[in-house]
N, C-alpha and C positions, 0 to 999 in steps of 0.2 A: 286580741290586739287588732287597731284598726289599720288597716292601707292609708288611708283618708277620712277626718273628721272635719264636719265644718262644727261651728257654737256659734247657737244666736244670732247667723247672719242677716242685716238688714240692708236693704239696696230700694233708695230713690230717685228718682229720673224728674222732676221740679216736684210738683203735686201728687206724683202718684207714686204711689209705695209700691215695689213691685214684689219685695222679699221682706218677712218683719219675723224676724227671728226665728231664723229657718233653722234647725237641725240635721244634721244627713252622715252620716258613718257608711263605708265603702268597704269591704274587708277582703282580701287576699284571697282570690280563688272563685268569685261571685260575681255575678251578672244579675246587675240590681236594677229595677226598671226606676223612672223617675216619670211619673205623671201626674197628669191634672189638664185641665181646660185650657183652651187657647187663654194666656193672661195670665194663667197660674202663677206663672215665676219660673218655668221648668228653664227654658233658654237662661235666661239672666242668670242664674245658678250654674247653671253650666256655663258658661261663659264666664265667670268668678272662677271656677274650680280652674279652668283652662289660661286663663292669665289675663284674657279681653276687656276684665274688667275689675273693679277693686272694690269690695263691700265698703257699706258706711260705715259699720258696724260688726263686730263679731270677730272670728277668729280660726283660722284653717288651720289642720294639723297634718302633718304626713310622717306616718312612723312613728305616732304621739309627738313631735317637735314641731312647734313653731314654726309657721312657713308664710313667708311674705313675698307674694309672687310679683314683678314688677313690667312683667307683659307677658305676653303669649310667650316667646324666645324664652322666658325666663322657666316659663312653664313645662317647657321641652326639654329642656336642661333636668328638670327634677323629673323627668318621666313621665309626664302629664299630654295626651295628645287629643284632639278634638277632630269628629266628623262631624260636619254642619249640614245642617237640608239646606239652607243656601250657599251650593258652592263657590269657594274662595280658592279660585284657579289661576294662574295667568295664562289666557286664553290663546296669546300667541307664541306659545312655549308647546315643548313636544309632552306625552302623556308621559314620557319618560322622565325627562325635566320635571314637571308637575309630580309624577309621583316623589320624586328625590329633594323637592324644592325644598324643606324645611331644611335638611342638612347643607345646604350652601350657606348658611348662616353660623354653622356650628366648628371647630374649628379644625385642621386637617384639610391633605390632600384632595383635590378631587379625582375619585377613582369610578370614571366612569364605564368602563371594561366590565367594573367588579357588579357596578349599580345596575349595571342592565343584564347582567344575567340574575341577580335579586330582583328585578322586578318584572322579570320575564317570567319568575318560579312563583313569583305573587301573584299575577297575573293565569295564570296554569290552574293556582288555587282556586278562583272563581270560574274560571273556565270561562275566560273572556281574551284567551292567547287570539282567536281570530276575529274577535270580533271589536281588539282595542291592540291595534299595531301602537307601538311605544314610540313611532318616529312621527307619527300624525299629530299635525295640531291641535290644539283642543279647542280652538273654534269651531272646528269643524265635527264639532261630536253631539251628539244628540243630549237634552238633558239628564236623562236615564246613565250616559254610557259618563258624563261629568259625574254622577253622585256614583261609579264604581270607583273612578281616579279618585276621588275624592279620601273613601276608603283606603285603597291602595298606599294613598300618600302616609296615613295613620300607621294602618299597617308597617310601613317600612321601618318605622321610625323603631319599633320594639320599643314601646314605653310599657311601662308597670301599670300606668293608666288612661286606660282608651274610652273618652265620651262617647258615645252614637246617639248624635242628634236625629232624628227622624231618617235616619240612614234609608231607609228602604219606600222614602216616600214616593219614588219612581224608577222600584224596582219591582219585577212579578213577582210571583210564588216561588218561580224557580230560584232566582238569583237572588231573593229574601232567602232561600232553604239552603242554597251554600253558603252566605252570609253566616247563617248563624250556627253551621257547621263550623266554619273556623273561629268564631266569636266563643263555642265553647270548648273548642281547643285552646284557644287562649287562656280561657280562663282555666284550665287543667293544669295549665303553666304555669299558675302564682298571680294572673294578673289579674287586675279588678276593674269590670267595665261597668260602665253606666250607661242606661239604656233608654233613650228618651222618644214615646213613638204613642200616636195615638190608637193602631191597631191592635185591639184585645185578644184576639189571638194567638198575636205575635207574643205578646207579655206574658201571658200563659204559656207558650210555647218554649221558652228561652230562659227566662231571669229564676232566679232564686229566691229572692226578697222586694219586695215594692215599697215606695216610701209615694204617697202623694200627697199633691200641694191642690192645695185650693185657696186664691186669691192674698198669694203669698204666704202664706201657710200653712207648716204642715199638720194635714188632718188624720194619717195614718202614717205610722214612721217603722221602717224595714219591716213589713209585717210578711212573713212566709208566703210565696206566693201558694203553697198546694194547700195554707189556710183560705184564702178566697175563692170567691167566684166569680162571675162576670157581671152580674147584675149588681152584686155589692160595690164592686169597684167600680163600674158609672156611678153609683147614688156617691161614693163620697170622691167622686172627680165633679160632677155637675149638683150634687146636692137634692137630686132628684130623681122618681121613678121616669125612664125612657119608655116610652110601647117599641113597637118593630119598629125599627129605624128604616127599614123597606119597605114599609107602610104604603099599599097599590091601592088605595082608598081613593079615588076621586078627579085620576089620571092616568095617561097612558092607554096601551088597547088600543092601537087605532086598525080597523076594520077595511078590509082590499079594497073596499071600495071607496074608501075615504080617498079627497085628493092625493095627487101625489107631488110631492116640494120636489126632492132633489134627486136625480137620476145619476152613477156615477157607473161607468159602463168602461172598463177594460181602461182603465187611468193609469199614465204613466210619467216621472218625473226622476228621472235618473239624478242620484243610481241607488237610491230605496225604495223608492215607488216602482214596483215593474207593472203589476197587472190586478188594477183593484177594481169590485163591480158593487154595486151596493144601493139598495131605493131606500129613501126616507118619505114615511107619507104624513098628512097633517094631524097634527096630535098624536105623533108618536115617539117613543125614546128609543134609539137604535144605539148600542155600544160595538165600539170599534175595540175588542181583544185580542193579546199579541203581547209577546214580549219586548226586550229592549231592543231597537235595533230594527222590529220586523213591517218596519213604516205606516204606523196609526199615526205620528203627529206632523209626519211630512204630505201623510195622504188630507187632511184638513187645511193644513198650511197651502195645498195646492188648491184647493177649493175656494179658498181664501182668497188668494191671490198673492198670498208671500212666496211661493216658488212657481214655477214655469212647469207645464206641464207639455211634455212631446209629443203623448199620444193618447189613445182614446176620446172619451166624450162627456162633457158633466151638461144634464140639461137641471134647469132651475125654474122653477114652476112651468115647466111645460116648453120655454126657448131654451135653447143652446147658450151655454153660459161658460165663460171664458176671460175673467177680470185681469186686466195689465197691473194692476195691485188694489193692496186694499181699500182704498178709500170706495170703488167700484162695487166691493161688496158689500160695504156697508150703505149706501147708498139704494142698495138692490133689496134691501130689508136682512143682511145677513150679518148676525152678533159672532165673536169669536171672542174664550177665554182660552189663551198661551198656559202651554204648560210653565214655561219658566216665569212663575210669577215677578222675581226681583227683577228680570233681565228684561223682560218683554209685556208685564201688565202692569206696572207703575212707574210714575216719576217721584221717586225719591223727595225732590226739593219741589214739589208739586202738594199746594194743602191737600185737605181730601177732598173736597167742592171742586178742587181746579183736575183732580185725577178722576172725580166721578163724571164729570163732565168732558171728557177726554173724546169720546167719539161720539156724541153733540159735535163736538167741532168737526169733526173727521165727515160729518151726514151737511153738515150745516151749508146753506146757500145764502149769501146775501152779504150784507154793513152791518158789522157789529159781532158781538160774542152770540146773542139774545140767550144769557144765561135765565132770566126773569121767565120766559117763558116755560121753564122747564121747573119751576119753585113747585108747584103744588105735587107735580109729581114723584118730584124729589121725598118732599115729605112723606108721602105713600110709603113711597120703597122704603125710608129709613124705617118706619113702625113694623112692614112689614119683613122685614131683616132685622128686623132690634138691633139696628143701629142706632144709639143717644147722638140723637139732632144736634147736640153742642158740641160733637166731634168733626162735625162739619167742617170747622172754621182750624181742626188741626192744622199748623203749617208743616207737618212734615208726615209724609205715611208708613214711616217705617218705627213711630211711635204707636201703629197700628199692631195687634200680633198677626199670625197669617192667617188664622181665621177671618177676623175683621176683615184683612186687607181682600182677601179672597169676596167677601161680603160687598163690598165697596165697587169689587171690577162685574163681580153680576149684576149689581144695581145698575152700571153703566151699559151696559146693554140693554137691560130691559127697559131703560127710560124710553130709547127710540123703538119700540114695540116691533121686535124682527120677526121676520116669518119664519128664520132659522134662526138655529142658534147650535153654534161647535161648540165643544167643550173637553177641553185637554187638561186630563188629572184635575179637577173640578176641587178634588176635599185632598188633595196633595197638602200635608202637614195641616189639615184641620184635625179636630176632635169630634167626638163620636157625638156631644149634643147639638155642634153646629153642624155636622153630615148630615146629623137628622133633619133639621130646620133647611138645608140647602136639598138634599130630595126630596121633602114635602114641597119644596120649590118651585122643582121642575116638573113632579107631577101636575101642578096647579098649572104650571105653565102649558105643560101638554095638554091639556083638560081646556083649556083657553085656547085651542089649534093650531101655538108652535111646533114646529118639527125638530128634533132636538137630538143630535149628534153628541154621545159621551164616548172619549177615552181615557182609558184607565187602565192601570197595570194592577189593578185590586180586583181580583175574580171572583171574589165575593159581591164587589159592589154591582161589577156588573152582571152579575145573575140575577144579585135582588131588584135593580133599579132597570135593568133595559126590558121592553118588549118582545126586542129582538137584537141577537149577537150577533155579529159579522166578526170570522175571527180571520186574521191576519198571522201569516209568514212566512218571510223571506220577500217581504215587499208583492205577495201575492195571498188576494184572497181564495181560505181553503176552505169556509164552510159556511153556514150560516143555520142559526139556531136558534129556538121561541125562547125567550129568556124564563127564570126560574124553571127551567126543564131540564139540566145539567147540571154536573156538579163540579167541584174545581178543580177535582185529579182530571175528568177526561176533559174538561175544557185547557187543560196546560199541557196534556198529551198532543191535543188537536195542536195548537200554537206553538210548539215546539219547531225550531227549525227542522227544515227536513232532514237536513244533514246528520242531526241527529237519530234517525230513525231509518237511517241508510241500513243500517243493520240487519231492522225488522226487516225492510224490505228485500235485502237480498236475501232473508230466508223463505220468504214468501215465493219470490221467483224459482227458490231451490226444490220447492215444493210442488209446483205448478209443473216444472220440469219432471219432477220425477213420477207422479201422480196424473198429473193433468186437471179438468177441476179449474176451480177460483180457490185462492187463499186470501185470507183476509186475519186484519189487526181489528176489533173491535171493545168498545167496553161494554159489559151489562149492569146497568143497575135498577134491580127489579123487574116491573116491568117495563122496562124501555131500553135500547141500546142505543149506539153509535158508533159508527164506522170512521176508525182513522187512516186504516189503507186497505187497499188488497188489490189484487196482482192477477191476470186471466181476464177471458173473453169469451167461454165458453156457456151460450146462453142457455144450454139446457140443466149447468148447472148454477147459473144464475140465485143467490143466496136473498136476493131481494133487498139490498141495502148499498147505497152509494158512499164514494167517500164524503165524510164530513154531514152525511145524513142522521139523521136524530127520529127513531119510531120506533110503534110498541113492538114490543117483540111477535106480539100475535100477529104482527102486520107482515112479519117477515116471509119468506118459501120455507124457511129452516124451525118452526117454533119447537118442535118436537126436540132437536141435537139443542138448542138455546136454553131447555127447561130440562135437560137430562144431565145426570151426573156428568164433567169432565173425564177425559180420557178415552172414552168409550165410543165406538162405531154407532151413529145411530139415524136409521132409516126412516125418512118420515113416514105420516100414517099412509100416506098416495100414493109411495114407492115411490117419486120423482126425483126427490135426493137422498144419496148421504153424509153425511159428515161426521168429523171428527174435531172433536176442540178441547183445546190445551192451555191452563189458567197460567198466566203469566204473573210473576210475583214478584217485588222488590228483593234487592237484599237484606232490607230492613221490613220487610212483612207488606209494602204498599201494597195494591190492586194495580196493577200494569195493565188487567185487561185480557184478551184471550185473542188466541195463534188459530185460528179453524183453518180446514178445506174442506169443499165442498165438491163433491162426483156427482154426475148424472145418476139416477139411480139404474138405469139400463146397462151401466157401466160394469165390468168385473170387478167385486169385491178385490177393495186393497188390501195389502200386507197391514192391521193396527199397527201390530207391535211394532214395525219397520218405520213406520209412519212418525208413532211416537218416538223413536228412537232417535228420529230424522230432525223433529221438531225439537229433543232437549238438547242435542249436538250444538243446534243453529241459536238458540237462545245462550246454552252456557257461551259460547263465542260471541255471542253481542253482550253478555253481561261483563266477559273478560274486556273486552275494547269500553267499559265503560261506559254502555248507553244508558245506564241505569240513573245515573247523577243528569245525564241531558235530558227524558223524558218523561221521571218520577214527579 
């Protein structure tokens, strides 16, 4: 029996068919992905199943009965709830209000005593009690920290049916990994969610059954998701063989001694931004990693000239650079794409000609639009974005999907040929043919000598696409790393608030104390490690690795304790140190990583056993207080 059936659903918008007899069954207990290409149809279906909109054609069931939804409100009523990637907030409402807003319509008391200790306990669930106070506005929240309210708001509702529109298009690993911790607790409850996202993944990771859509319809319907694989499910979403979508053929690399664009030296802009340093040199891709909250898109936005900066230094080709807003940086050769594309990269009631041409005006000096001047170039970028030229003359861009639209705000920059270019969540609710066609991109781009700033809360992307990482947290930069030389557990270790790893570190201290020695948090993988903390200043025992440092382990003082079984006392071959190292493991089997110390070797042989004893005390105590959900 099904939860939810659609039959035959068809949905037109004047000329363009976006759904033509879609089929789709939901069932009780399941997390069913819904994908396909920017265009597919996947929004427009969801938004019919949620009440935002009314098929031409066809016929919903719920419960096998007849159901004629007559809006959203109506939709909630039968248990139906919707998370959108473009948040639909009232922005000058508390996150409390926002999260409870759907039930001010529904009918009953208002019990806000009762609402806020509910959505204090929802909020606890994601583990965003300190990092989304329920009395703050939500103007004042970052994009990332609007698509957790966003959630939250669904959540409250307890509907039998919960959409997730691209729910975690700017969220990390982390806050995607409790996401869909309670997403399958929900569904252990009876309920039946729908799961709409272009990360592969994630859809592997999560759903049950896959239904996708390809140019309104459906080309594979509930098929087992542990039937597929990931190569089959791109060919019938884009209908094609993909290569490496990270494809480093013919850009990127850029070499010390290439110029240097952007210096950004100890930056601050309260009260996210405290302490960021970071060079970009010509022709090269640098990503800015970090979680929500740990100021990648405020540290850009200041670069920009959207916020005020109080302190440190940004130089820009070589002067001191300091814009009173943006038009100063665009004018200085610097492109910016905003993460919130609806809010901050288009005008709605703006054609697509008049939105691609948006900073043309913003650079532009003189009488007149002189859009004429900019035709032939225009033409370039649409071929080479496979843009169709007669979408041009669209009057409205939100008949664009957000691939396109996304399409359309990089075209606008590159028209004025920058010398930089920021980029905030770049393939946020894109799909995996158009990411590939947007980093072949910017590789050409960097390849051509722009400098090229990505942020992004996908640590995949930025592994495969940056040259180099600068990772970000708590508003301060902690490390910086060759990009494809990491992998995504220790690069979300490293970004992890500190607060979270206060743990590690007091048992690192406890160890130093009792021992003496350097103690250190590090991961190994293979041959190479990285240092996320360690604690001591004693340079005879010195382990050879800094925080946030990334080298081969043969490179280390310690390679002999690095390559020997865990547990074990081991002296290197020169007698200078020895150490001890203890593999740090999830609850759930992750790689956390390893607890060492290291003693001068001149030192008196330590107690092991004591040692070890010392280090599982201080771990079971930080697994009990829960650092395991903040740093896995």
């Amino acid at each position: 029996m099904s939860l939810l059936a659609l039959r035959a659903i068809s949905k037109s918008f004047g000329p363009t068919r976006a759904l033509d007899g879609v089929h789709f069954a939901l069932a009780a207990g399941e997390v069913h992905a819904l994908v396909g290409a920017n265009g597919a149809g996947k929004s427009t279906l969801a938004r019919i199943i949620s009440g935002h909109l009314r098929p031409d054609r066809g016929a919903i069931l719920l419960d096998e009965k007849p159901l004629r939804l007559a809006g959203s409100r109506d939709a909630i009523r039968h248990g139906i709830a919707m998370v959108t990637q473009e948040t639909t907030l009232a922005p000058d409402l508390s996150v409390l209000e926002n999260i409870m807003l759907p039930r001010l319509g529904l009918p009953g008391r208002l019990r806000w005593s009762a609402w806020r200790a509910e959505a204090a306990g929802l909020t606890a669930q994601l583990d965003q009690t300190a990092m989304l106070p329920l009395d703050a506005p939500v103007r004042q929240l970052a994009i990332g920290q609007r698509q957790i309210v966003e959630i939250l708001k669904a959540l409250a509702l307890e509907s039998r049916i919960i959409i997730f529109d691209e729910p975690t298009a700017s969220l990390s690993p982390l806050e995607s990994e409790r996401l869909f911790t309670i997403m399958r607790r929900l569904a252990a409850r009876g309920r039946g969610l729908i799961f709409v996202s272009h990360r592969l993944e994630e859809i592997f990771a999560v759903t049950d059954r896959i239904t996708v859509l390809r140019e309104g319809r459906v080309v594979a319907n509930a098929r087992p998701t542990v039937d597929l694989v990931p190569g089959e499910l791109v060919r019938l979403m884009v209908g094609r063989e993909l290569s490496d979508v990270y494809a480093r053929a013919g850009g990127g690399g850029a070499q010390k001694n290439q110029n240097m664009v952007l210096e950004v030296s100890h930056l601050a802009s309260p009260p996210v931004v405290r302490d960021v340093s970071f060079v970009v040199r010509q022709g090269e891709i640098v990503g800015l990693a970090g979680l929500v909250g740990a100021g990648r898109s405020e540290t850009v936005e200041t670069i920009f000239g959207l916020r005020r900066a109080t302190g440190g230094e940004v130089h820009y080709l070589g002067a001191p650079f300091r814009p009173r807003h943006p038009r100063e940086a665009i004018r200085a050769g610097i492109g910016f794409i905003p993460e919130d594309r609806r809010g901050q990269g288009i005008v709605p009631d703006f054609s697509v000609r008049e939105n691609l041409l948006l900073a043309h005006l913003g650079g532009h000096r003189g009488i007149g639009l002189a859009y004429g001047a900019r035709n032939a170039a225009i033409a370039e970028l649409m071929g080479l974005l496979d843009l169709p030229a007669r979408r041009l003359l669209d009057a409205n861009m939100l008949n664009f999907s957000g691939g396109m639209q996304q399409k359309v705000i990089l075209a606008r920059w590159l028209l004025l040929e920058p010398k930089l270019l920021l980029l905030d969540e770049p393939t946020r609710g894109v799909d995996i043919g158009t990411r590939s066609g947007i980093y072949a991109l910017l590789r050409r781009i960097a390849a051509g000598g722009v400098a090229v700033v990505v942020v992004s809360s996908d640590f995949e992307e930025i592994i495969g696409l940056a040259d180099r990482i600068v990772v970000l947290s708590d508003g301060v930069t902690v490390s910086e790393l060759p990009g494809g030389q990491v992998d995504i557990e220790h690069l979300a270790i490293l970004a992890a608030p500190r607060s979270s790893a206060a743990g590690i570190r007091a048992l690192l201290g406890d160890l130093v104390a009792a021992a003496g020695g350097i103690a250190y948090w590090i991961g190994v993988e293979g041959e190479r490690l990285v240092c996320f903390d360690r604690v001591g200043d004693n340079q005879a025992a010195d382990p050879g690795f800094a925080v946030g440092g990334l080298l081969p382990v043969a490179a280390s003082a310690i390679p002999a304790a690095l390559t020997a079984a865990r547990g074990e006392l081991v002296r290197e071959a020169d007698g200078s140190r020895q150490s001890l190292l203890i593999a740090l493991t999830g609850r759930r089997g992750h790689d956390l990583g390893v607890i060492g110390i290291t003693l001068p070797g001149a030192a008196p042989a330590p107690d092991g056993p004591a040692l070890r004893r010392r280090i599982s005390a201080g771990l079971a105590a930080w697994a009990a207080d829960d650092a395991e959900a903040r740093a896995a």
